[in-house]
N, C-alpha and C positions, 0 to 999 in steps of 0.2 A: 605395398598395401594390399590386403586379402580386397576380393571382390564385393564381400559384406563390409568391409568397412569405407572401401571408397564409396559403395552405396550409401548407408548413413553419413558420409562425409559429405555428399552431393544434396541429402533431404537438410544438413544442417544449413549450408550454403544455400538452398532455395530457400527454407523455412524464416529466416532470417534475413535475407534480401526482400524478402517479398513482405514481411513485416514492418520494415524501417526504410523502405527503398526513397521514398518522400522525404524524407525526414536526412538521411543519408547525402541524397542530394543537394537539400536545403543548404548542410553544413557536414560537410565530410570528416573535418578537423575534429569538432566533437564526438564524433561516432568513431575515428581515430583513435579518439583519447576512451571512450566507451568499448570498446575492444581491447584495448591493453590492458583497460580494469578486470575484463575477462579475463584476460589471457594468468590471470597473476596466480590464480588456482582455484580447483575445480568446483567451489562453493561460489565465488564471485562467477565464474562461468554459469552455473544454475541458475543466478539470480537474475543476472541477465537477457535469458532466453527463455523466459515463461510461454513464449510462444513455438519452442523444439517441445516443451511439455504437453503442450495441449492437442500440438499434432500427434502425439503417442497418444492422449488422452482418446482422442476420435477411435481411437482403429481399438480400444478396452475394452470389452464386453462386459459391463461392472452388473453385477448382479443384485447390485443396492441400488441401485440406481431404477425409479419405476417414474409413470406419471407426473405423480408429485415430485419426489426426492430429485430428480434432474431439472427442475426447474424453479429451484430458491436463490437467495440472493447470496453469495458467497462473495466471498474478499477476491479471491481469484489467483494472487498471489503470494499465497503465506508460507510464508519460512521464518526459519526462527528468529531472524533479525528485524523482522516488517513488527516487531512489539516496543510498544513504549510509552511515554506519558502523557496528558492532553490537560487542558483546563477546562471542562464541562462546562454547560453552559449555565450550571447549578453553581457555579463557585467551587465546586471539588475537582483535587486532583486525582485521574483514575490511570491508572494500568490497563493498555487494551491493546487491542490490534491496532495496527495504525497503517497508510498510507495505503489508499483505496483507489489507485487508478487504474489497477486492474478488474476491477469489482462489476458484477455482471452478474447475469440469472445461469444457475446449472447445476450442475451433481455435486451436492452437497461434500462426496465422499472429496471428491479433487479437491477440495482444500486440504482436507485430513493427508492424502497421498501426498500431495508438495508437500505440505508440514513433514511428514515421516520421513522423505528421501533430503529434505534438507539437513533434518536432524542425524541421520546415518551420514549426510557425507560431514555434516561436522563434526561427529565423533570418531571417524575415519580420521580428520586430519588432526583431528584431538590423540589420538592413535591407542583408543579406547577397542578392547575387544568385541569381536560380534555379538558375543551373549551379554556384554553390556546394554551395549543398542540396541538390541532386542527387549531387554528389559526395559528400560528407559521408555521407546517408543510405545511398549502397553502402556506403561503409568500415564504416558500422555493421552492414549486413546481409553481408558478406564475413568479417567478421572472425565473424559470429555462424554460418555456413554451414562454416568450416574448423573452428570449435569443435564445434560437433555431428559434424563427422566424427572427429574428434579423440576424441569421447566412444567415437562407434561401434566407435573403434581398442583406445581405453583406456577401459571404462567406471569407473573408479574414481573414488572422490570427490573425493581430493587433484587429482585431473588439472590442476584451477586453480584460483587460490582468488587473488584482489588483496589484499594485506597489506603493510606495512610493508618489506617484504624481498624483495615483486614489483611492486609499483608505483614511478613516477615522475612527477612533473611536479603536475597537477593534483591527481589522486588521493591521488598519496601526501602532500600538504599537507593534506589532508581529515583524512588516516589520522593525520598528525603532528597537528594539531587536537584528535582525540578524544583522543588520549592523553596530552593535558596536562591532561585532565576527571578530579577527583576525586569521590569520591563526599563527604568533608567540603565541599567547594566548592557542590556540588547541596544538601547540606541546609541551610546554613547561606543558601543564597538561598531554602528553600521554609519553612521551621523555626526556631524558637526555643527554647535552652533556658529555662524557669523552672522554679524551685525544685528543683533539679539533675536535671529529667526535658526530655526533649526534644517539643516538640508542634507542633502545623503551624501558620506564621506567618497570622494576619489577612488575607485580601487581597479585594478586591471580586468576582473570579470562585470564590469559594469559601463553602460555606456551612458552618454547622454544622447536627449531626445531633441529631435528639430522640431520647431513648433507646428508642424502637418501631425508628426505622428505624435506628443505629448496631446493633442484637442482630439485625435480619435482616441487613444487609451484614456483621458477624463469624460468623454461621451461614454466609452465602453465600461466605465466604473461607474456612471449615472444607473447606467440600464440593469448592471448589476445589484444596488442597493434594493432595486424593485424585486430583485430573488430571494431578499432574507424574510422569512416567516417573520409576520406582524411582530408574533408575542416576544422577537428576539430585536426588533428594530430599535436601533435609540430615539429618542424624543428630541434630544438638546440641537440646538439650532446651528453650533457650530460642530458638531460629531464629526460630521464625515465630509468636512470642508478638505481638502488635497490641499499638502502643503509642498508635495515636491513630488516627482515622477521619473524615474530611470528605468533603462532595459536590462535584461540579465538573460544568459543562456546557460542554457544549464549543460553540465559536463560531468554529471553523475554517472552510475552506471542504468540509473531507471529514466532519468532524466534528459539524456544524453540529446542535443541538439531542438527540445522543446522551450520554441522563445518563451519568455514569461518577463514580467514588469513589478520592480518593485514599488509600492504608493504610501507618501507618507501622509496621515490624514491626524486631523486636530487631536480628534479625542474627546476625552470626556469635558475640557476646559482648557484656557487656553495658556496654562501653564506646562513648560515646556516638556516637564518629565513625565507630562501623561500623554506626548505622542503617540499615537500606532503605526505600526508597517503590519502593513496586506501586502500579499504575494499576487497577483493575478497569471495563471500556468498555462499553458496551452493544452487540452486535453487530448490525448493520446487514443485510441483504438484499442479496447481493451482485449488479449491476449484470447479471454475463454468465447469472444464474440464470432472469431474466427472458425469455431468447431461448432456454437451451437444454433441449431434450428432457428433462423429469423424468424419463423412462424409465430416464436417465442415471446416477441419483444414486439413483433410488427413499429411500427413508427414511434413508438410509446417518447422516445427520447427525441429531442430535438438534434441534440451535436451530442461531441464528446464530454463537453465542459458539463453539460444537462446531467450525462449519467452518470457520472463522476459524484456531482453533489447527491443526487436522487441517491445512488447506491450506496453513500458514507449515510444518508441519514435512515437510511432502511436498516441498516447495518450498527451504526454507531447509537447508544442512548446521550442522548441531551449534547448532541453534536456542538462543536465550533459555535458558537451564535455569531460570528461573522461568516457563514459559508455559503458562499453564493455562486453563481453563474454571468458569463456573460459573452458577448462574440464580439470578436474585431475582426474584419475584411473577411465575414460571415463563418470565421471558424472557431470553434468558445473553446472559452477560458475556463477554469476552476478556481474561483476566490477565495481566500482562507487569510486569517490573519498569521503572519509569520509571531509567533507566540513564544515568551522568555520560558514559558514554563515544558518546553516539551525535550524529555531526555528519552533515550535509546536504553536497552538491554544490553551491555557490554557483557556479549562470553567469554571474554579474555583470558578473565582472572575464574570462571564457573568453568574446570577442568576435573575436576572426579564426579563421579556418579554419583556418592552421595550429594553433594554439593546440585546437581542439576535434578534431582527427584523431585523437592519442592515447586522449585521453577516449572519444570514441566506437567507435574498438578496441576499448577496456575491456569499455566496457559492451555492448557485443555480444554480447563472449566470455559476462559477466557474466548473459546472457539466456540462452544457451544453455546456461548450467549449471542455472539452476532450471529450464529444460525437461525439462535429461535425466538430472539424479539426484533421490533422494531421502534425507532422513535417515534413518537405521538405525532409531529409536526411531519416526519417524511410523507413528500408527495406519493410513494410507490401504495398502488395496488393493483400490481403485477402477479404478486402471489395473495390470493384468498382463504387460504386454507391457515391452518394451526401446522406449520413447520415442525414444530418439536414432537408432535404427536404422529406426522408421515415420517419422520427420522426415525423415529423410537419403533415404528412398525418395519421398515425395513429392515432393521439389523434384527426383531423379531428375539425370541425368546435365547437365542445362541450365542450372548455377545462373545464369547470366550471364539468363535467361529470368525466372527467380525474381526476382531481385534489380530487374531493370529492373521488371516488374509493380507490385511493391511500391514503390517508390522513385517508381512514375508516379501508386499509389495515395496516397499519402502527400500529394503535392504539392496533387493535386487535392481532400483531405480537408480537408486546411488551411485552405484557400479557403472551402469550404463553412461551415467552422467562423469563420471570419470572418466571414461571412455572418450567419449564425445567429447570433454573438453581438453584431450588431448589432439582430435581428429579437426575441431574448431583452432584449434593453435598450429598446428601445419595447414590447413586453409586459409587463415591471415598469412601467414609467413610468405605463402608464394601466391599472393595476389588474386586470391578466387574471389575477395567481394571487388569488386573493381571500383564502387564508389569511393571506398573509403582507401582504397591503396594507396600506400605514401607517393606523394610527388617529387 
């Protein structure tokens, strides 16, 4: 191994100990299995080390980046996979960005960049030519630059929303997908009833609770209900009665060793096919916190689970109405209802260019709106100012200048990221994270 790359091998190894080392410790096993999901190729590897990206992010000189623009609310972690469908709290289903536990205040452009270098390395292992992905990556940053002026023109919420009745093609299959999700279909795959009550089915990722910790996880979902926005609160008497309570860990590749609890609670009546399951998550340490300026944020957040929700609703229009906050043994949780209606972006079968030009229109557009609105009900006023209007000035009359930068950023990131998740898979192999080495 060249002496640059045992150097990068040794920043990947700190960057990534020093991120999960807690967590690592906690449960080695899951971070086990969270590293081999790395290990399987070099996009799963990206996805999983949003915090080797922001350590490069630190040392950028980005020249978009001023005042304003380095300190708005971003997703934190967008790549082409973090999109897919939600139940609003309007009754519609939308197309958006989704899964906000990286979500933080900073340089606008660092989402654009993770967007571009996820999209190069997936059409790398799509094994799409350069000047594909070169082109591709503008359509997504053009269509996201006339959207932000579009905000600038109109800043209202409705301005664009992808739904069932604006989409086509890929998307709106997505859109068609969630909406064949019931919610008797999700509990009947997670739940059984016995002796006419309904309870969570047996399964190996789940455990049951002793009654010490089942009375602090229903105190901890009391304290929670007090986090949902009035105008989202149920009224009915029995809503949010708890009908059953289990533990779950999670062994995702974003998830990896964050305990969380799944809660099954009455509902709207107490008819058995209108149960709910809420998630309650452990919140994580967001990734872009780590590089930017505390000055930033000062205390503003209480814990992780605080920012988490504050930043989906700063971010997300007409959020979750179940999305709350809450702490157990003083460390918070992210509440959210676990929902039949929410489907993923499968790029499986989205393998030619033309096939992914509309999608990546979308999701452009789809960036540039959690840039430049926010929910009416999010608690954040962290940022003051008109977003879409400090975006539109730093890319400044040259977008063609913007767009190539980024699109030459992207390419070149990808690479790197190849690299590295080759230099991260001989690191595992011979035991350099030491928590998680097999026993």
């Amino acid at each position: 191994m060249s002496a640059t790359s045992a150097k990068r091998s040794a920043l990947i190894v700190d960057v990534l100990s020093d991120a999960f080392e807690a967590l690592m410790a906690a449960d080695p096993t899951a971070f086990r299995t969270k590293f081999r999901k790395m290990a399987a190729d070099p996009f799963a590897f990206y996805r999983g080390s949003a915090c080797v990206f922001y350590a490069d992010m630190a040392k950028v000189k980005d020249r978009f980046a001023d005042e304003k623009t380095s300190r708005v609310w971003i997703h934190g972690d967008l790549h082409a996979e973090n999109f897919g469908t939600y139940m609003n709290s309007e009754g519609m289903l939308v197309f958006d960005v989704n899964d906000f536990d990286e979500a933080y205040i900073g340089n606008f452009s660092w989402d654009l960049r993770r967007f571009l270098a996820s999209l190069a390395l997936m059409g790398w292992q799509k094994a799409l030519p350069e000047e594909d992905i070169r082109r591709l990556s503008a359509i997504f940053l053009e269509a996201y630059v006339e959207q932000v002026q579009q905000y600038v023109e109109d800043p209202t919420d409705d301005a664009f929303a992808l739904r069932l009745d604006t989409t086509e093609g890929a998307i709106h299959e997505v859109l068609r997908l969630a909406r064949k999700g019931t919610r008797i279909g999700l509990l009947d795959s997670v739940t059984e009833v016995i002796d006419h009550e309904r309870r969570f089915s047996a399964h190996p990722e789940i455990r049951q609770l002793n009654k010490t910790e089942r009375r602090k996880v229903e105190r901890a979902f009391k304290r929670y209900l007090e986090t949902i926005p009035e105008a989202k609160r149920e009224e009915q008497s029995v809503f949010y009665d708890i009908k059953d309570v289990v533990g779950k860990t999670g062994f995702g590749i974003g998830s990896a060793g964050l305990p969380s609890y799944n809660v099954l609670i009455e509902g709207y009546n107490q008819a058995l096919e209108n149960d709910i399951i809420v998630v309650m998550k452990q919140g994580n340490i967001a990734a872009p916190s780590r590089v930017v300026d505390p000055s930033l944020v000062g205390d503003y957040f209480e814990h992780e689970g605080h920012r988490t929700v504050v930043s989906q609703r700063a971010l997300q229009v007409h959020a979750d109405p179940f999305l709350g906050y809450t702490t157990i043994d003083g460390v918070g949780f992210v509440v959210a209802e676990l929902s039949p209606y929410e489907a993923d972006l499968d790029w499986s079968n989205i393998t030619e260019p033309e096939q992914m030009e509309p999608v990546l229109e979308a999701l452009g557009r789809a960036t540039a709106k959690v840039h430049c609105v926010s929910d009416t009900d999010s608690e954040e006023d962290l940022v003051e100012f008109q977003t879409e209007q400090a975006i539109a000035a730093a890319i400044g009359d040259d977008a063609d200048a913007f767009i190539e930068e980024l699109v030459e950023f992207g390419v070149q990131y990808a690479g790197k990221a190849r690299r590295d998740h080759a230099l991260f898979i001989e690191a595992f192999r011979s035991g350099k994270f030491d928590l998680v080495s097999a026993t």
